[in-house]
N, C-alpha and C positions, 0 to 999 in steps of 0.2 A: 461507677456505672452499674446500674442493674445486671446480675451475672444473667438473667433470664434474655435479657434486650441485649447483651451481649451475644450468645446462643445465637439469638433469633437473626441478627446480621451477621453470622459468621455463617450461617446456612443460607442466607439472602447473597451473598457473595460469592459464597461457592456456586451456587447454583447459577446465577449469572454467569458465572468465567466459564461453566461448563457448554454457553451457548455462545461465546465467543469465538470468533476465527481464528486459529493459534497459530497461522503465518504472520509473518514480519513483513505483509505486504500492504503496498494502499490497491484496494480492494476500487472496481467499478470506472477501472480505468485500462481505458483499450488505446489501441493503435494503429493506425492507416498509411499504409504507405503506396502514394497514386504514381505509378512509373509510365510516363510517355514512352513510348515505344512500336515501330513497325505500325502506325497513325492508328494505333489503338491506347486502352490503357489497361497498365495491370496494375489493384486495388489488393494489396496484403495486410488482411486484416490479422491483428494479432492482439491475443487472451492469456489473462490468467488464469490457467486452465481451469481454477477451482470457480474462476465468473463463471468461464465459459459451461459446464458444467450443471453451474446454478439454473443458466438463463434457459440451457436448452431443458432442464429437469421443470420448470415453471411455463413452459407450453408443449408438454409429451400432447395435448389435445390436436395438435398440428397432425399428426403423424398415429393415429390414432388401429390403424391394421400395420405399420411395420414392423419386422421381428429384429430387432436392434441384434439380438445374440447371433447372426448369420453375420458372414465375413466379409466386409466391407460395409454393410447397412448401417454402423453408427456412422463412420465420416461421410459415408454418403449423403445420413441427414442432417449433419450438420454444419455440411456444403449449401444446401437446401435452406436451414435455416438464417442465417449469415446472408445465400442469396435475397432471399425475400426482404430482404433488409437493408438493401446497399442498392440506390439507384444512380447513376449515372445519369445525365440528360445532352442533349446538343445546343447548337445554339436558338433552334426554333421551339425549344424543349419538350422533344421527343427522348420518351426514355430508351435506352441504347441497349443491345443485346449483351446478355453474357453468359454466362458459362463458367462454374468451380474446375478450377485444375486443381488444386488438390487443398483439402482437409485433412486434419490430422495432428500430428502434434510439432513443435517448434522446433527442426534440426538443430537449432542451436540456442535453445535454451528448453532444458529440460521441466522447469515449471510452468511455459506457456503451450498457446494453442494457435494454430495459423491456419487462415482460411487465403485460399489466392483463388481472386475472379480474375477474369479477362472479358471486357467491354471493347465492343466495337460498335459504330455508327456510319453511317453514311455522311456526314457534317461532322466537323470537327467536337470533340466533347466539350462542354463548358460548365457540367455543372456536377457535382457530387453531394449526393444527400443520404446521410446516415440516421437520419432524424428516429427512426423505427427503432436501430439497432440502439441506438443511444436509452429510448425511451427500454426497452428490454433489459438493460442494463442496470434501471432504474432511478428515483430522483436522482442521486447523486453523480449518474453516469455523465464521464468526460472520455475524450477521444483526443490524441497526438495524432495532428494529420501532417502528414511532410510529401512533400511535392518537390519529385524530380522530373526535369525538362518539360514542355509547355510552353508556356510564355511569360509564366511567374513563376517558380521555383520559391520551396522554402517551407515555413513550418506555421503550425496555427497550431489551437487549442482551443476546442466547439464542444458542447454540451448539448442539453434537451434544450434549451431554449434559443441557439443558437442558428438564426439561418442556413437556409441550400448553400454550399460553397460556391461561390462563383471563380473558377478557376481562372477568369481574366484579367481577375483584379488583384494586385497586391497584397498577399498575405502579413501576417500582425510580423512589426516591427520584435527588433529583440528585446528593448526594454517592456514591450507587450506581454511578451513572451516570459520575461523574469518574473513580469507579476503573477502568473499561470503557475509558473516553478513553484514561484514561494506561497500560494495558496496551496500549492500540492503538499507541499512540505510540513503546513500545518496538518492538512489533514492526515498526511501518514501517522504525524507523533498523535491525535487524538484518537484515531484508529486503532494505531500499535498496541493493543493492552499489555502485552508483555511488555514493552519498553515503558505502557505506566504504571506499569504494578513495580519492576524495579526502580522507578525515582520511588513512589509513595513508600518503598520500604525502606531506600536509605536516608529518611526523613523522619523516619517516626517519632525518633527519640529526641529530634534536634529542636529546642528551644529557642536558641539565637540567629541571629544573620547570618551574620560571621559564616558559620561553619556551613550552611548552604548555600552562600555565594562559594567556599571553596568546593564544596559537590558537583556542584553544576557549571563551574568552572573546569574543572579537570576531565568532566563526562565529555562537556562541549571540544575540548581541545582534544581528545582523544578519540571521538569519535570523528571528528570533523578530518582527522586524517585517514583513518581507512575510509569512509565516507569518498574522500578524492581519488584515493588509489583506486577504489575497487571501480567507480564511477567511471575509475580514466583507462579499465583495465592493466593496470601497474602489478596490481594484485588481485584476485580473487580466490576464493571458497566457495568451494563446495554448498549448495545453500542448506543441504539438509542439516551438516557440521555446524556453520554458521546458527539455526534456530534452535537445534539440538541446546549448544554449547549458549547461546541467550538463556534459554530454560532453567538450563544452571546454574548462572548468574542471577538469576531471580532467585529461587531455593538457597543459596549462596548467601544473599545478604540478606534473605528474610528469618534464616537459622541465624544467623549473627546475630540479628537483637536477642536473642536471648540469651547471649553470650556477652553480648557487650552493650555499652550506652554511650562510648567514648565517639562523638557525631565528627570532634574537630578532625579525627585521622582517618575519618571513612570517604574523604576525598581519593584517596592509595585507591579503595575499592573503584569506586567510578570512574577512576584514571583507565585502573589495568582494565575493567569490563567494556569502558569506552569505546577499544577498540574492536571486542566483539560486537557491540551493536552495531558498530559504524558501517560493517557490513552489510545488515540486516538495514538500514535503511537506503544503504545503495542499491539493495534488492530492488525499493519501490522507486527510484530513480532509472535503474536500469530498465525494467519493465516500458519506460515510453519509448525505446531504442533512438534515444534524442541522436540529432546529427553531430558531425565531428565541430564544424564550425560553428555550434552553437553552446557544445558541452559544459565550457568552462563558466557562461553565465549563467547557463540554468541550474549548473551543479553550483553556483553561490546562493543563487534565491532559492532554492531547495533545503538546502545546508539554512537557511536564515530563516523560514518558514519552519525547520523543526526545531531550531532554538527560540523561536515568540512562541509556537505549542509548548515546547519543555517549558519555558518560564511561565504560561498562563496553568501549566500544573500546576508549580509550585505555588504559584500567587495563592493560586483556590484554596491550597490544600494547609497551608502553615496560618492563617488565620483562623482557619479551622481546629489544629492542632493546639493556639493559644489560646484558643476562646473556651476550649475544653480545660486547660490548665487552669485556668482564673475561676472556673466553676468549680475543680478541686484543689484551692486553696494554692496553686501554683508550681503543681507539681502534676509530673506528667502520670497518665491513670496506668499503673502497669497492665491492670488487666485489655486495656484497650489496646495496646502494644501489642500485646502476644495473639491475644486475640485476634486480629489482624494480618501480624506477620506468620501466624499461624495459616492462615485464610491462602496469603500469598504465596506460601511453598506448597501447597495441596496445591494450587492451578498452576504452579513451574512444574512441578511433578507431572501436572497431567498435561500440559503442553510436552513435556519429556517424555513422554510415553507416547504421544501422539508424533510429533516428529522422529522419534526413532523408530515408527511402524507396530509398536507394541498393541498400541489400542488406533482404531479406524477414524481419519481424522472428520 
């Protein structure tokens, strides 16, 4: 390979990873939780702070005289913003009064954001439309709505193209719901750049099957168990420890290629780091605050959505790597290698420096 057009994608790459999201989270995904209660409802919507964050930083034109730096004026607009956004209707479909109790950040999860209305009507409520807040969230925005007490109870999964909820009517079945999971679960692992930057580095040198079936075999078994614990609260971490300690597993096997070529024993590596990511994608499983009775099927279509991502990586990327070899004579290009895994621990590094607060993320 030309060392010049070598160069010239080792700085097309860095420079990409430096506008990537260096959480381990799936990104554009909210959650709603509609509580009947005292014949009103209260609507808890809940952000990944860094969405929440974005959406309100992409219409400051709302809000265009408040002084955010005084004490209380950021949650206050972004009670405001969230309100504008969340309507309620009855059954004659009059939109319903509400009112933000509180804005601010997630008592109990310190990477999210939680907005709480309170909706009341003179007729009972029957409709709920997020359509606004969805489309703010932008194309890819989806929404976990779970509904307690009513007349239907239970959980759905709506997006921007998705109808006004009609709360009278039975919400999506669990096998509905699985398929929801396991689209989610793709999209974490296509998302995740750090979990793609560590498969594409424990692959680079690997020529044969064989030895990536046992990679992605060992990653999948070992993540798939903290993946349940932490999903099932059995276990968890700390999430900064958790992306921190990913980081490093990325630099980890991306300095190893140049240390070693031996692919058949680098299954050891994706075993033991397996179970750090498995954390890191229970992050984006945890983020929907799915219910108790429903946890254990959407934590398998979740879990199964990000093993057909993991596998459509490898598919892409080892034909690629062959097709390369057969152009040099059947041997793998080293400078392409280093090049590369070089690439990869300069953005674990900087993902490492940005989750331990070093550099601003």
């Amino acid at each position: 390979m030309n060392p010049l057009w070598t160069r010239l994608a080792a700085v097309v790459l860095l420079s990409l990873g430096l506008l990537l999201p260096a959480a381990a989270h799936t990104p554009d995904i909210s959650t709603a939780k509609l509580i009947a209660k005292d014949g009103g409802w209260t609507v808890e919507e809940g952000f990944l702070a860094t969405d929440l964050e974005r959406m309100f930083s992409e219409t400051m034109n709302e809000r265009p005289s408040a002084d955010l730096s005084a004490p209380g004026v950021l949650e206050e607009e972004i009670g405001k913003f969230v309100q504008r956004r969340v309507v309620m209707k009855d059954a004659a479909g009059r939109p319903c009064a509400g009112k933000v109790e509180h804005a601010g950040e997630d008592p109990t999860n310190q990477d999210s954001a939680l907005v709480v209305l309170r909706f009341s009507c003179v007729g009972e409520l029957t409709v709920y439309d997020a359509a606004k807040l969805l489309a703010a969230q932008g194309p890819r925005g989806k929404q976990l709505v779970t509904v307690t007490g009513g007349s239907n109870p239970g959980e759905i999964m709506i997006d921007g193209k998705s109808p006004p909820l009609d709360l009278t009517k039975p919400l999506q079945t669990t096998w509905q719901l699985m398929q929801k999971f396991g689209a989610a679960g793709i999209e974490h692992i296509l998302t995740g750049y750090d979990h793609i930057c560590f498969l594409v580095a424990v692959i680079l040198w690997a020529s044969r099957v064989w030895p990536v079936v046992k990679i992605v075999t060992a990653f999948t078994i070992s993540h798939s168990i903290t993946l349940s614990l932490a999903a099932l609260d059995v276990v968890t971490l700390p999430t900064t420890l958790t992306e921190s300690a990913i980081a490093l597993s990325i630099i980890y096997v991306a300095v190893e290629n140049f240390f070693s070529r031996d692919t058949d024993k680098r299954w050891r590596d994706t075993f033991l780091f397996g179970f750090i990511h498995g954390f890191g994608f229970a992050s984006g499983l945890k983020e929907l605050n799915v219910q108790q009775q429903t946890i254990v099927p959407a934590l398998a279509s979740f879990n199964i959505g990000v093993e057909l991502g993991q596998i459509a990586i490898v598919l892409a990327l080892m034909p690629v790597l062959l097709l390369i070899d057969r152009q040099t004579g059947g041997k793998r290009n080293e400078k392409l290698v280093y090049g590369a895994s070089a690439v990869i621990a300069l953005l674990g590094a900087y993902w490492l420096l940005q989750r331990i607060g070093v550099i601003p993320a």
